[in-house]
C-alpha positions in Angstrom: 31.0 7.8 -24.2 28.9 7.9 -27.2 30.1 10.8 -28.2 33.9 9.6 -27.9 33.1 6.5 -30.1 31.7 8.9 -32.9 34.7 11.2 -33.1 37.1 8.0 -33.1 35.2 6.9 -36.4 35.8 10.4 -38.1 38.9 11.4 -40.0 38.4 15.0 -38.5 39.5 13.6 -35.2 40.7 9.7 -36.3 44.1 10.9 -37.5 45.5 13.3 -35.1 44.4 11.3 -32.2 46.6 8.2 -33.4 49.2 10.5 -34.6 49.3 11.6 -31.2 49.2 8.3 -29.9 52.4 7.3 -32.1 54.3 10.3 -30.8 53.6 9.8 -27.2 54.3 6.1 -27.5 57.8 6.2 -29.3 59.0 9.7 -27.0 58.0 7.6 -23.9 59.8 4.5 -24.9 63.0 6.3 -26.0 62.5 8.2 -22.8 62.1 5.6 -20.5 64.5 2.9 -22.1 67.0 5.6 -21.7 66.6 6.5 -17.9 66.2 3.0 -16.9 69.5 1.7 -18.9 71.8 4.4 -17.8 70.1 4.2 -13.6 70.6 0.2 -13.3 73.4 -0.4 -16.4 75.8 2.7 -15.9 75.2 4.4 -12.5 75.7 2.7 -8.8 74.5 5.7 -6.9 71.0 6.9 -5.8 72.1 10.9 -5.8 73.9 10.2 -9.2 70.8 8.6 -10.6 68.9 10.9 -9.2 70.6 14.0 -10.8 70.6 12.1 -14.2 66.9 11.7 -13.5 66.5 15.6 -12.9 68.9 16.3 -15.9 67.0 14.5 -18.5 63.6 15.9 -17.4 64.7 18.8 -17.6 66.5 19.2 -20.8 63.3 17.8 -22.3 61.3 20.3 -20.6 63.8 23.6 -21.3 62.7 24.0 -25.2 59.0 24.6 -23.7 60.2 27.6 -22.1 62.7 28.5 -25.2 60.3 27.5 -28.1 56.4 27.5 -27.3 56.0 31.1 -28.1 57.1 30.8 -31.3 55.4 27.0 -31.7 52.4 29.1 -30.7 52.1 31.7 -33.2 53.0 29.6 -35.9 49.8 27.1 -35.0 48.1 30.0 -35.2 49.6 31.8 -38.4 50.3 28.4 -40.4 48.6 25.0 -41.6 49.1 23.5 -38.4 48.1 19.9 -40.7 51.3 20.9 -42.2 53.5 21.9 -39.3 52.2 18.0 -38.0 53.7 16.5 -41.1 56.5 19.2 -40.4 57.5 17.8 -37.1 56.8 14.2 -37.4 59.2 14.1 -40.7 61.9 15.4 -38.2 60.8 12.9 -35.6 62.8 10.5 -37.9 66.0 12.2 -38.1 66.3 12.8 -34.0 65.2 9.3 -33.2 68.2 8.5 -35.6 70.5 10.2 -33.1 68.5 9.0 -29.9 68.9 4.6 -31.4 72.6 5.9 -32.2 73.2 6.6 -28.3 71.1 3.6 -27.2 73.3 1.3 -28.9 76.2 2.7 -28.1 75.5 2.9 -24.5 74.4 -1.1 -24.7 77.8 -2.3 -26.7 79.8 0.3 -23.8 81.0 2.1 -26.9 82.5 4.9 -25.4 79.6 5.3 -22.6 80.3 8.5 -21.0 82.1 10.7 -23.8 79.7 9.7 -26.7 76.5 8.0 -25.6 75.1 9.8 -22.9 75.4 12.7 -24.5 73.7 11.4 -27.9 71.2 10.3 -25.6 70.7 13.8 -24.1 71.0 15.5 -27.4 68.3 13.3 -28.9 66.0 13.7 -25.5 66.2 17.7 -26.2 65.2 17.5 -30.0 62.4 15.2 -28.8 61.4 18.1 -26.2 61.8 20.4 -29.6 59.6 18.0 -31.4 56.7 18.3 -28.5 56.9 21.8 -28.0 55.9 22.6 -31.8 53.2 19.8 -31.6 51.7 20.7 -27.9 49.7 23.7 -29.2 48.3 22.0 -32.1 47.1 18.9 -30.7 45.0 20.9 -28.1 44.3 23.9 -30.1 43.1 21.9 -33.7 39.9 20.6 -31.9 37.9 23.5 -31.7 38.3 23.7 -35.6 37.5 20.3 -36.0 35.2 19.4 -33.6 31.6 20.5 -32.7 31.2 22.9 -29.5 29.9 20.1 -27.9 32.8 17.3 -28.6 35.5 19.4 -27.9 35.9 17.8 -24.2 35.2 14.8 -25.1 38.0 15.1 -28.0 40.5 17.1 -25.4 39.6 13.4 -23.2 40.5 11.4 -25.7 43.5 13.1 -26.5 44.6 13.0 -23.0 43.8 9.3 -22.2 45.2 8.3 -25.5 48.6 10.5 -25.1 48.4 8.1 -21.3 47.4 4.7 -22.8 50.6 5.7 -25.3 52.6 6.3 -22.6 51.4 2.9 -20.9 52.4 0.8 -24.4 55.5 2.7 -24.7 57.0 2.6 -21.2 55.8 -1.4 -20.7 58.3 -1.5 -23.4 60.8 -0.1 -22.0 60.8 -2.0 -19.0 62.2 -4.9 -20.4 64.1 -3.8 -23.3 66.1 -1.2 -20.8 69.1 -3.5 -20.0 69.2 -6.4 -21.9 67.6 -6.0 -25.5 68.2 -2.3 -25.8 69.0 -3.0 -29.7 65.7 -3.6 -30.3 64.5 -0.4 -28.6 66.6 1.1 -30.6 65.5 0.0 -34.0 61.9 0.3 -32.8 61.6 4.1 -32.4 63.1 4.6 -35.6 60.2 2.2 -37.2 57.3 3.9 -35.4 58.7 7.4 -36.3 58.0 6.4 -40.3 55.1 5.0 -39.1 53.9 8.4 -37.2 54.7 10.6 -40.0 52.4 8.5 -42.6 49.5 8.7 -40.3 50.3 12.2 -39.9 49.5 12.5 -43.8 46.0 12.0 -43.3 45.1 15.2 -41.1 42.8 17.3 -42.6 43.7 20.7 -42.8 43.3 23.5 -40.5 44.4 27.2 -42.3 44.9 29.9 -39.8 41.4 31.5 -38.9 42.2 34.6 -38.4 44.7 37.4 -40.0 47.9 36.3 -40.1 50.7 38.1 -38.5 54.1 38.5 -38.8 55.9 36.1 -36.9 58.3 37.5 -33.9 61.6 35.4 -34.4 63.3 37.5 -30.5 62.8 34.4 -28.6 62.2 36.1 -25.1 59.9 39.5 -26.3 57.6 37.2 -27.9 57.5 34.8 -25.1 56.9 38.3 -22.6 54.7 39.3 -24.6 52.4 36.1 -25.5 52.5 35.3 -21.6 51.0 39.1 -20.5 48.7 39.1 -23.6 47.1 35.7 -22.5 47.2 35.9 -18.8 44.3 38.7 -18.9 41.3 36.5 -18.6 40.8 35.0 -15.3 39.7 31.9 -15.9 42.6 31.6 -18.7 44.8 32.8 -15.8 43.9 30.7 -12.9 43.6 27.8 -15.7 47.6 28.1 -16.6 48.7 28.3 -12.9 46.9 25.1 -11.9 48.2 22.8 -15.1 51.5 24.4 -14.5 51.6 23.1 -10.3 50.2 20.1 -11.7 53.2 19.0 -14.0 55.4 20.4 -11.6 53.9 17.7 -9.2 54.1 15.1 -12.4 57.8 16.2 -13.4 59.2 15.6 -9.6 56.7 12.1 -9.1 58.8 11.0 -12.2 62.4 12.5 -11.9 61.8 10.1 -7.9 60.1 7.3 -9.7 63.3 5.2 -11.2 65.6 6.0 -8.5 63.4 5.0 -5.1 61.9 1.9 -7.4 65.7 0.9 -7.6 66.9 1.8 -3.8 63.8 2.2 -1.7 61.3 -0.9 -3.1 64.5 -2.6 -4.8 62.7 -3.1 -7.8 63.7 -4.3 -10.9 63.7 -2.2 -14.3 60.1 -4.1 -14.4 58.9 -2.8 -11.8 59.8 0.7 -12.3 58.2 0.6 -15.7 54.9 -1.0 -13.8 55.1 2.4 -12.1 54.9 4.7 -14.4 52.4 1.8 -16.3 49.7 2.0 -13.3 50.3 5.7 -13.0 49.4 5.8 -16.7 46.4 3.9 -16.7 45.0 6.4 -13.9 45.3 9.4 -16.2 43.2 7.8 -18.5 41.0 6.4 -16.4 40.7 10.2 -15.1 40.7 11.8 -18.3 37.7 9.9 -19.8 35.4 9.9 -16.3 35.6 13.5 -15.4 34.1 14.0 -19.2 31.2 11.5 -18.1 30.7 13.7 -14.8 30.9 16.9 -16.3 28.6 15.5 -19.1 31.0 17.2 -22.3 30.6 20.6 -20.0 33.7 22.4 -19.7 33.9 23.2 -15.8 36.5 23.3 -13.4 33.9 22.6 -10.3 35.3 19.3 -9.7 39.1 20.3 -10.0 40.0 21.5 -6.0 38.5 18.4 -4.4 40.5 15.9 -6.9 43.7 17.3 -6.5 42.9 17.1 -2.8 42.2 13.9 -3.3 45.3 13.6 -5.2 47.7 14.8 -2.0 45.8 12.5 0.3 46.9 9.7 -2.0 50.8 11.4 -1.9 50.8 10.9 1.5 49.5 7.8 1.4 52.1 6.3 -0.9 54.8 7.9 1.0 53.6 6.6 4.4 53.7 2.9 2.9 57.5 3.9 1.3 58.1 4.4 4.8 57.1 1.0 6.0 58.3 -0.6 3.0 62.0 1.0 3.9 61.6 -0.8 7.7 61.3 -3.9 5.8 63.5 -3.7 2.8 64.6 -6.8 0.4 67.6 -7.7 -0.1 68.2 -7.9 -3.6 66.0 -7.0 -6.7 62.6 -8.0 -7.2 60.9 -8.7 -10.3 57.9 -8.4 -11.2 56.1 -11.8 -9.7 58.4 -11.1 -6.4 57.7 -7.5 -6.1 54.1 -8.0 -6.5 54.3 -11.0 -3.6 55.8 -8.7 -1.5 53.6 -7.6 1.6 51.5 -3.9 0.8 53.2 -4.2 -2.9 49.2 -3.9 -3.7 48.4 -1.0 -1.6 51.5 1.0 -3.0 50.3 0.3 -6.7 46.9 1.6 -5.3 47.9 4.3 -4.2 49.8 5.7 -7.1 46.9 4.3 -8.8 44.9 6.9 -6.9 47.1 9.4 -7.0 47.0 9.1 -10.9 43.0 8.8 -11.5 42.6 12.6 -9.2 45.5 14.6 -11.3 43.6 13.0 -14.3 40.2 14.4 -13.3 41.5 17.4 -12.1 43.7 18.6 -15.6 41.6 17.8 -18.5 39.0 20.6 -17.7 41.3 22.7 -17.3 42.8 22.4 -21.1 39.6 22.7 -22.1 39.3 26.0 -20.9 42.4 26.8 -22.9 40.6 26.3 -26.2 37.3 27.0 -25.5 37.8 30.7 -23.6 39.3 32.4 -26.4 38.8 33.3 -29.7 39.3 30.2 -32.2 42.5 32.2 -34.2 44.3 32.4 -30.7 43.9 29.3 -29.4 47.2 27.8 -30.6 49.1 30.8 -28.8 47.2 30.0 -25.7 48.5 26.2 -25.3 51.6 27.9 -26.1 51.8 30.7 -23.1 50.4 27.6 -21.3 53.6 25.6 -22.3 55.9 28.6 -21.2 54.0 28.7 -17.7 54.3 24.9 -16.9 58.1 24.7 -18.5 59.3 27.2 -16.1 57.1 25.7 -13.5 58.6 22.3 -14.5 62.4 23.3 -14.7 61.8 24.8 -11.5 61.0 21.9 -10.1 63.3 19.7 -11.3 66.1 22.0 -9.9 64.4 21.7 -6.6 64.3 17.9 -6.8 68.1 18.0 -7.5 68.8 19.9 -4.7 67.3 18.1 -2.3 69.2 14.9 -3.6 72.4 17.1 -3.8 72.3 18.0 0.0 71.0 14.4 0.6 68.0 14.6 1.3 66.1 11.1 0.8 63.8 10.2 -2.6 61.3 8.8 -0.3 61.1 12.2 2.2 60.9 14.1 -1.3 57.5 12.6 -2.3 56.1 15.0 0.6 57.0 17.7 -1.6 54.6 16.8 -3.5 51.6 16.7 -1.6 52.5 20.3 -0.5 52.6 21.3 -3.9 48.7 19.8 -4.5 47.7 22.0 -1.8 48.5 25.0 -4.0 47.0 23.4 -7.1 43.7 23.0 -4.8 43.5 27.0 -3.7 44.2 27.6 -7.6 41.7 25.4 -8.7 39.0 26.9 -6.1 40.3 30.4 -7.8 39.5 29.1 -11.2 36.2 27.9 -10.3 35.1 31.6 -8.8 36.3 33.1 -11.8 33.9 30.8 -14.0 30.9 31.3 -11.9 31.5 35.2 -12.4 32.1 34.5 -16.1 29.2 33.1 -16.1 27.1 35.4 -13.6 28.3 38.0 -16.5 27.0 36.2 -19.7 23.5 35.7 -18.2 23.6 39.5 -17.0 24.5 40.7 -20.6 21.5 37.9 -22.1 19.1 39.9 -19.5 
């Protein structure tokens, strides 16, 4: 913790972290606003929300796949200060198009022809946006940070990207139906606001040679993905982030659609979801640093995704009972939270949230810190490649099911089948870094 207060009063660290915090903030309200208005404003059907759902996760996802490997080596081979400044001047121009669509969509101005598909277009360039800032944000610490505080910093960066996420999608709750204006003219405002702070990054040149970059989309993402996969712990490290946003993609493409038909929640409610699911991460984030005492280790990762499932289940078994005793209209937030088990549902996704927390952040941490410094950008960026595909994949599946009409609540047990697989990966990653480290003390001998 001490450690974590230091780095917050250093410019080193200071202004990427709220840089960061700015960009999750204003993708998440933009995000959010958006999903909420068009499932309770335009749509009347919980497949047909749920498809929406998939659609817009996954078009923000897709540019991970298309994108990171190029994002990736130009981290690596360019000022990645500068490609910050870069991307958050361009942050300006797509939220632009994204309060365009908002508005449009809340006047009815041509709703399905126009809007939606500003809406979509704007949601894609913000996936753009994140791709070329998701090896950098990860990838800067080790040049900027001592060995020691680089988990602490890779914490901070993940409980801060969830408290953004928190502010941003509170938000949204409210703003999604009735003031959507103001939403609208807000992530304009905090995309000026982003790229100023983004002025005051230090630098980071390229520490290594620097390469020509490979501008053929799919070689360079073959050949980044093969090049990085070779060290184990690297390996195992990728697969187990990559199950675990899978699990996070479906959790959310379900979350707005079975808050509106299963707990018949209010927009509210669905943003005190993702809100409490938000606030776990954190919580996660920071306490597995204060377990693993600024250690990068995976040895707690397979119980806390275990953990994680057993919470899956657990929200999905009181879905069930919720279902047997269903409202009859919409419940705000006062009503849903009177509601008999409302607290033992928000618990659980509590729960569920707190164990993927503690079980990810180590695992980015390996990312930076098992590689040489001048590669670490490209190795956030195979990450992003794994997990896109991963996500997309996902998403596809969670469309089908609603496409053949299968229930959002029966889908949550998807996901605690999926944890399962993070937990044997995460076991895998831990043998790999006891043999990793069996080696090093060998080699010392």
């Amino acid at each position: 913790m001490l450690t974590s207060t230091h780095l917050l009063r250093r410019r080193r660290f200071l202004p990427l972290f709220v840089t960061q915090l700015f960009n999750a903030f204003n993708d998440n309200l933009y995000k959010t606003t958006m999903v909420l208005f068009v499932v309770y404003a335009v749509y009347n059907d919980e497949s047909t929300e749920a498809a929406f759902s998939g659609l817009a996760s996954g078009l923000f996802i897709l540019p991970f796949f298309l994108l990171s490997a190029l994002a990736g080596q130009l981290a690596d081979m360019r000022d990645k200060a500068r490609i910050i400044r870069t991307v958050k001047l361009c942050e300006i121009g797509l939220m632009t198009i994204g309060a365009a669509g908002l508005y449009m969509a809340w006047q009815g101005i041509l709703v399905q022809s126009v809007a939606i598909p500003l809406l979509l277009l704007a949601l894609f360039l913000t996936g753009v946006q994140s791709t070329f800032l998701g090896p950098i944000k990860y990838a800067i610490l080790p040049q900027h940070l001592k060995q020691d505080e680089v988990l602490a910093g890779t914490g901070l960066v993940e409980a801060g990207t969830y408290i953004a996420i928190l502010a941003g999608t509170i938000l949204a709750g409210p703003l999604a139906v009735e003031h959507t204006g103001w939403a609208a003219m807000g992530i304009i405002v905090i995309a000026c606001i982003g790229y100023l702070v983004s002025r005051q990054v230090p630098a980071a040149p390229p520490m290594g040679e620097v390469e020509k970059l490979d501008w053929h989309i799919l070689r360079a993402s073959v050949k980044l993905v093969r090049d990085t996969m070779h060290n184990a712990e690297v390996y195992y490290a990728i697969l187990a982030i990559s199950f675990f946003w899978t699990i996070g993609a479906v959790l959310f493409i379900q979350f707005p659609p079975l808050a509106k038909n299963t707990i018949m929640a209010s927009p509210e409610v669905a943003s005190l979801f993702l809100v409490v699911f938000s606030i776990g991460v954190a919580i996660g984030s920071v306490a597995i640093n204060t377990l693993l005492k600024g250690r990068v280790s995976a040895r707690y990762s397979p119980v806390s995704v275990i953990v994680m499932g057993a919470f899956v289940v657990a929200f999905y078994v009181v879905a069930k009972l919720w279902e047997a005793d269903q409202p009859q209209s919409l419940l705000g937030v006062g009503a849903f939270l009177a509601w008999p088990m409302a607290t033992v549902l928000l618990g659980c996704l509590l729960g569920i949230a707190i164990a993927g927390g503690m079980f990810v952040v180590p695992l980015y941490a390996f990312l930076t810190t098992r590689v040489a410094p001048h590669k670490a950008s490209r190795t956030i960026a195979a990450n992003n490649i794994v997990n896109s595909g991963a996500m997309v994949a996902g998403s596809l599946v969670a469309m089908a099911m609603s496409a053949i009409g299968i229930p959002i609540t029966e889908q949550v047990l998807l996901c605690a089948a999926m944890c399962l697989v993070s937990a044997w990966l995460g076991k895998r990653l831990v043998a790999a870094e006891n043999e990793a480290a069996d080696l090093a003390a060998t080699m010392r001998i």
